[in-house]
C-alpha positions as MATLAB code, in Angstrom:
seq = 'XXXXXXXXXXXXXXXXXXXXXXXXXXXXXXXXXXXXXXXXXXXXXXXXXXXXXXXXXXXXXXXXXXXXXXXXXXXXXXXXXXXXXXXXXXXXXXXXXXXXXXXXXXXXXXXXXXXXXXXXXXXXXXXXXXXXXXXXXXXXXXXXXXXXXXXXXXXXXXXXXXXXXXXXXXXXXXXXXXXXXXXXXXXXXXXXXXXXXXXXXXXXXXXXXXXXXXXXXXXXXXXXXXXXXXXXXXXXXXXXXXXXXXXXXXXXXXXXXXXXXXXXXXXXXXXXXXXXXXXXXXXXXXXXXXXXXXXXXXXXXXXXXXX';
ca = [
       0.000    0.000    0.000;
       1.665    2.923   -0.510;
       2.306    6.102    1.677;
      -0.022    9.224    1.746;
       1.351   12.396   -0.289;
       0.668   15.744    0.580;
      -2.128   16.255   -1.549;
      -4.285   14.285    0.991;
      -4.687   17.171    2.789;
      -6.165   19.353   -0.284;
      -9.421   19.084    0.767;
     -12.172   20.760   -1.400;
     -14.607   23.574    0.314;
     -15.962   26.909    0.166;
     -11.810   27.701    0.748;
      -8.870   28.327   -1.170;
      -5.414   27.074   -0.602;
      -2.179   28.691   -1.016;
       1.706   28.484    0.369;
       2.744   31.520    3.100;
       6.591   32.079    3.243;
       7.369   33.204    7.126;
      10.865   32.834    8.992;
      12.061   30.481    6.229;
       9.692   28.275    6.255;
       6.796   27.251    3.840;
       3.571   27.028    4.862;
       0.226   25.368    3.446;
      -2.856   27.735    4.680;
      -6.240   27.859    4.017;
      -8.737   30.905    3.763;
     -11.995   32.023    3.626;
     -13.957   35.403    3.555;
     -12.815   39.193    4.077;
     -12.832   41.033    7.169;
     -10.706   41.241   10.476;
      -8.218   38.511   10.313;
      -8.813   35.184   12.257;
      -5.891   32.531   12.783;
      -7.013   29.183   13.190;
      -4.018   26.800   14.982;
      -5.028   22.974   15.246;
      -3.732   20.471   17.746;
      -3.140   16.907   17.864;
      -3.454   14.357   15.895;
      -5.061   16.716   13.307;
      -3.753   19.374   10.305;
      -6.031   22.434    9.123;
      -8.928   20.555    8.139;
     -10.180   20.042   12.330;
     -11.438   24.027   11.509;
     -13.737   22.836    8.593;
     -16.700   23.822   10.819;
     -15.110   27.377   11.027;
     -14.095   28.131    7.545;
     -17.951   28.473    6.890;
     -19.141   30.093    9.768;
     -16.657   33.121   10.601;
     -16.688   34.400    6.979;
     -20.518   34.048    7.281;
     -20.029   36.338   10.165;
     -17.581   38.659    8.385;
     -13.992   37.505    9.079;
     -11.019   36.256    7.385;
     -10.690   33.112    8.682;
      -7.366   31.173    7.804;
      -6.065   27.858    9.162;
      -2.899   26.945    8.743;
      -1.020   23.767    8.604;
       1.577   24.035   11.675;
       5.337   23.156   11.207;
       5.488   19.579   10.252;
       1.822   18.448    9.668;
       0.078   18.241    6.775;
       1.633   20.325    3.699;
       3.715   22.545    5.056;
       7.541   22.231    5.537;
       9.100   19.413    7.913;
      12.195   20.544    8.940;
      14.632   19.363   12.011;
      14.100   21.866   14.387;
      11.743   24.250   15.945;
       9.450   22.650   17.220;
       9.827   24.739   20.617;
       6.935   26.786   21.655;
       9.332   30.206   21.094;
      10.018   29.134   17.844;
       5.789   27.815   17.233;
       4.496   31.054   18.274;
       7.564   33.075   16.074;
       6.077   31.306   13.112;
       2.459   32.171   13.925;
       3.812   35.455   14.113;
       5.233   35.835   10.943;
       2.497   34.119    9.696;
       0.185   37.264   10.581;
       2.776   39.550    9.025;
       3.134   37.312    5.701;
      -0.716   37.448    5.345;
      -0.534   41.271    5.275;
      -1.669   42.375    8.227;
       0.042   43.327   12.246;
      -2.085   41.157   14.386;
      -4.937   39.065   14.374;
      -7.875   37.348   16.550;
      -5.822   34.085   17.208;
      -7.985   30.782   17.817;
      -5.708   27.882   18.709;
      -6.526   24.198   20.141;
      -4.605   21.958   22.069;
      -0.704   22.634   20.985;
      -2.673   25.325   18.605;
      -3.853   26.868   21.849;
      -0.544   26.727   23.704;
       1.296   28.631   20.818;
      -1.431   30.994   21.143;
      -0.926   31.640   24.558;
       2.834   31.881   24.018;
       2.496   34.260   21.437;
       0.442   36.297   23.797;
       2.804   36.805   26.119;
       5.736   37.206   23.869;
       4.346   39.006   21.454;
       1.191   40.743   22.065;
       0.801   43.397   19.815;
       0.215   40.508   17.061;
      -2.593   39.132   19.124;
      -5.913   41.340   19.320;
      -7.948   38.960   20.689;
      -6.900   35.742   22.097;
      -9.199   31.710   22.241;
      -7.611   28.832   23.362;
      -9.651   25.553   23.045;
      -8.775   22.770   24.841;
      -5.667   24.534   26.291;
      -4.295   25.492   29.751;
      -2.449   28.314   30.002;
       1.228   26.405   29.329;
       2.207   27.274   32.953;
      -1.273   26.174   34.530;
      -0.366   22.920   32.551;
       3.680   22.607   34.101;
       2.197   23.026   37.324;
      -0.899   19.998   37.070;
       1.428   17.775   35.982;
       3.242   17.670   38.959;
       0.020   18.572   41.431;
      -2.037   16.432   40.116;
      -0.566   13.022   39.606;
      -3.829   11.289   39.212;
      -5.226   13.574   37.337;
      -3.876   15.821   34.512;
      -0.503   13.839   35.063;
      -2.388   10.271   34.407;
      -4.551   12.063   31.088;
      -0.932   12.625   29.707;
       0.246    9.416   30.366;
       0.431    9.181   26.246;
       3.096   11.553   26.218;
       5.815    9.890   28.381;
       5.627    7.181   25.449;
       6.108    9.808   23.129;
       9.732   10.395   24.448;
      11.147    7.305   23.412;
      13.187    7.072   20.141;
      11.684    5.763   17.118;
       9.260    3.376   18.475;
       6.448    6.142   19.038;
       6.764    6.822   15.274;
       6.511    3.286   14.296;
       3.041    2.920   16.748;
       1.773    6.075   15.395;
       1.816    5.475   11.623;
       1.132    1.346   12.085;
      -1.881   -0.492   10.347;
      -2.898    3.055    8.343;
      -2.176    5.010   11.815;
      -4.858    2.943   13.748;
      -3.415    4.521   16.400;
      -4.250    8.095   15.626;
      -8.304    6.816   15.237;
      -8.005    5.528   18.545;
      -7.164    8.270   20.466;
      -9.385   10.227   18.292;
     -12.281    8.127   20.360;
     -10.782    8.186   23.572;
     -10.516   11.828   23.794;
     -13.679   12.865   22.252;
     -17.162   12.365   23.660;
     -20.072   10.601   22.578;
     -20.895   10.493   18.745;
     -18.062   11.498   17.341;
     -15.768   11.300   15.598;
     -17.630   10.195   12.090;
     -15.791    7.386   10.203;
     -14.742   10.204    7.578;
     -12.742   12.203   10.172;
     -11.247    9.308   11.315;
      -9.994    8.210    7.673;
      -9.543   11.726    7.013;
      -6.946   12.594    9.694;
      -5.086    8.680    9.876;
      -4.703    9.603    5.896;
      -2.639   12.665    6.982;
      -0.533   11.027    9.349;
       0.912    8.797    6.777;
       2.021   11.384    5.020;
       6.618   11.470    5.221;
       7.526   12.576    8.311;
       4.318   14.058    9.902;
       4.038   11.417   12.845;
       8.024   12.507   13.574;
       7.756   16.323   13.483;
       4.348   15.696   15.492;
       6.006   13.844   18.425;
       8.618   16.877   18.682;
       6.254   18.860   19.985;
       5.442   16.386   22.947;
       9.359   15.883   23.351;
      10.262   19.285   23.788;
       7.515   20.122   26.244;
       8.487   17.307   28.357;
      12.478   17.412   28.125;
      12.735   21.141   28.609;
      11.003   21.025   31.727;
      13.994   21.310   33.840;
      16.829   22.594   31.183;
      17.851   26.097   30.790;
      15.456   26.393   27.322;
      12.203   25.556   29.245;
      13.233   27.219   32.200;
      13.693   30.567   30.276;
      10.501   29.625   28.900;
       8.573   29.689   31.770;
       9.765   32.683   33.035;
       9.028   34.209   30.113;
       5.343   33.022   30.730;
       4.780   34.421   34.022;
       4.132   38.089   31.800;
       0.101   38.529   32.795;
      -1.765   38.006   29.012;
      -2.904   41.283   28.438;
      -5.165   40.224   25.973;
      -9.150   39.817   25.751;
      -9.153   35.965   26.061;
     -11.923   33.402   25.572;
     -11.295   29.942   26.966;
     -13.434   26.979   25.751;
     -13.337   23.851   27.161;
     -15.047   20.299   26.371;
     -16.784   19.325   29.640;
     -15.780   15.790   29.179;
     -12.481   16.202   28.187;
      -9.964   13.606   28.855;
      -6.958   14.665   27.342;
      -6.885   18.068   28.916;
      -9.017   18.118   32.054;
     -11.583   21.071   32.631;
     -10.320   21.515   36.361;
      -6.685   21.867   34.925;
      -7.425   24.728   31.984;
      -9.846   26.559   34.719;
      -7.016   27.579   36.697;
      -5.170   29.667   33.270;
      -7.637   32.853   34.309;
      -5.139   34.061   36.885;
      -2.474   34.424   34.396;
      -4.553   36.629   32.173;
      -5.137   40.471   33.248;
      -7.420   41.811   30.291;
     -11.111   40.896   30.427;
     -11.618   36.754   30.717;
     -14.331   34.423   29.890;
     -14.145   30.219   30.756;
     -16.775   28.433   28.909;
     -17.499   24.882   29.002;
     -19.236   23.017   26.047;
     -21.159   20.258   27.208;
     -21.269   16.901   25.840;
     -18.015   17.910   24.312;
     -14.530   15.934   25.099;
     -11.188   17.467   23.612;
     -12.540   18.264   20.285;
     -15.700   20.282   20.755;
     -15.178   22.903   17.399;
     -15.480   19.519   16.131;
     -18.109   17.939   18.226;
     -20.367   20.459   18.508;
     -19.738   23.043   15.975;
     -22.477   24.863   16.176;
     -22.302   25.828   20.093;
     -18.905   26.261   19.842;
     -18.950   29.125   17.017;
     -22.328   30.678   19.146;
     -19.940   31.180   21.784;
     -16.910   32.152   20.147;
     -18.721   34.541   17.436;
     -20.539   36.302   20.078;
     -17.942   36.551   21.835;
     -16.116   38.239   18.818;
     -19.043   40.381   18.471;
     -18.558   41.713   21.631;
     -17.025   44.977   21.849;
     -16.022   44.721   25.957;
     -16.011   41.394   26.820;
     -16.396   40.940   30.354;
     -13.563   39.469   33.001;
];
């Protein structure tokens, strides 16, 4: 059988898609609409396509929504290195700046939503308004892990198998990427996902390299932990988020608990809102689209959004 190209992730829609150049790097993007500019970062196990849902309905609402393939997934460039959260939210950066513009609403889920957050403490005059889905603030998440042993620390028991050599790779990309299906359905909640996202995203995992570049992520965040690199990091971090943020969480969440991403309102000191979507696990701009873009529209809509 052979291997997935990058043209599996060339999905048809009401979108166009194009190649951004930013710090060196190329990368595969899709758009939608005209308006204020909306950046749409996806997580894991997933590429561009997870914002299908929200390609339609923020240019209904009258925004330029664009998702973007991050470093090493789908079809944009898989190089070596940077796959650091510095270096993630750098590229999201110059992302914004490639597509014209000086900042932008940024929506980001899971490792999405932790670049997000990093780029809105690093660099906040790119990020006007800030949602992270399924995503602690990054420090909220250091400090679960270690308070919360059966907890957070047992939902990322996935990750500590990530750090071996080779083998992860190997698991991930076995039997058409089984793998990636199945934790597809143990994060999400009922009814979902459909057999087509399934096939959709295992497709993209077989494409050269993706499972690799995708474990970096995971590999980083845990190895840094106590080296100079992550500990620079997290100081870095402690900078209150000065932006209007929107937090969205899946009530049934197993991957990233609710109880753990509650706790990221302290770091932020502009106007904050925590909403759960229920019946939702990990994936809810997925599971239930059209509560999820109620919220987040409104929310959009909403010229002082309250604390």
């Amino acid at each position: 059988m052979s291997r997935p190209d990058e043209s599996a992730v060339l999905i048809e829609g009401p979108w166009t898609h194009r190649s951004v150049h930013a710090r060196g790097t190329r990368f595969h993007i899709v758009e939608a609409g005209e308006g204020p500019l909306v950046l749409l970062l996806h997580g894991f196990p997933q590429f561009w396509w997870s914002w299908r849902h929200q390609l339609v309905s923020l240019p209904a609402a009258g925004y330029r929504a664009v998702a973007v393939d991050l470093r090493g997934y789908g079809a944009s460039d898989k190089p070596p290195r940077g796959y650091d959260l510095p270096a993630l939210a750098a590229d999201a950066t110059g992302l914004i700046r490639a597509l014209g513009e000086t900042g932008a609403i940024v929506v980001g889920h899971d490792w999405g939503g932790l670049v997000a957050w990093t780029m809105a403490a690093l660099d906040p005059k790119t990020v006007r308004r800030l949602v992270a889905v399924s995503a602690p603030h990054p420090l909220r998440l250091r400090s679960a892990l270690r308070s919360d042993p059966f907890g957070q620390l047992r939902a990322s028991a996935h990750a500590f198998g990530f750090q071996l050599p080779f083998l992860p790779e190997r698991r991930l990309t076995a039997r058409g990427a089984a793998l990636v299906g199945r934790l597809l359905d143990e994060w999400s909640g009922p009814a979902w996902p459909e057999e087509e996202a399934t096939r959709t995203y295992r497709e993209a995992f077989g494409i050269l390299n993706v499972a690799h570049c995708a474990l970096e992520y995971h590999r980083w965040f845990a190895r840094s932990q106590l080296r100079p690199d992550g500990l620079r990091y997290a100081r870095s971090m402690r900078t209150g988020i000065e932006t209007p943020t929107l937090q969205l969480h899946g009530a049934l969440d197993r991957r990233m608990l609710p109880r753990t991403a509650q706790g990221s309102g302290r770091h932020v000191v502009a106007p904050y809102r925590w909403r759960l979507v229920e019946g939702a696990g990990h994936f809810p701009h997925e599971e239930r689209p059209g509560e999820f873009d109620t919220e987040l529209i409104d929310w959009l809509a909403d010229p002082e959004p309250d604390r």
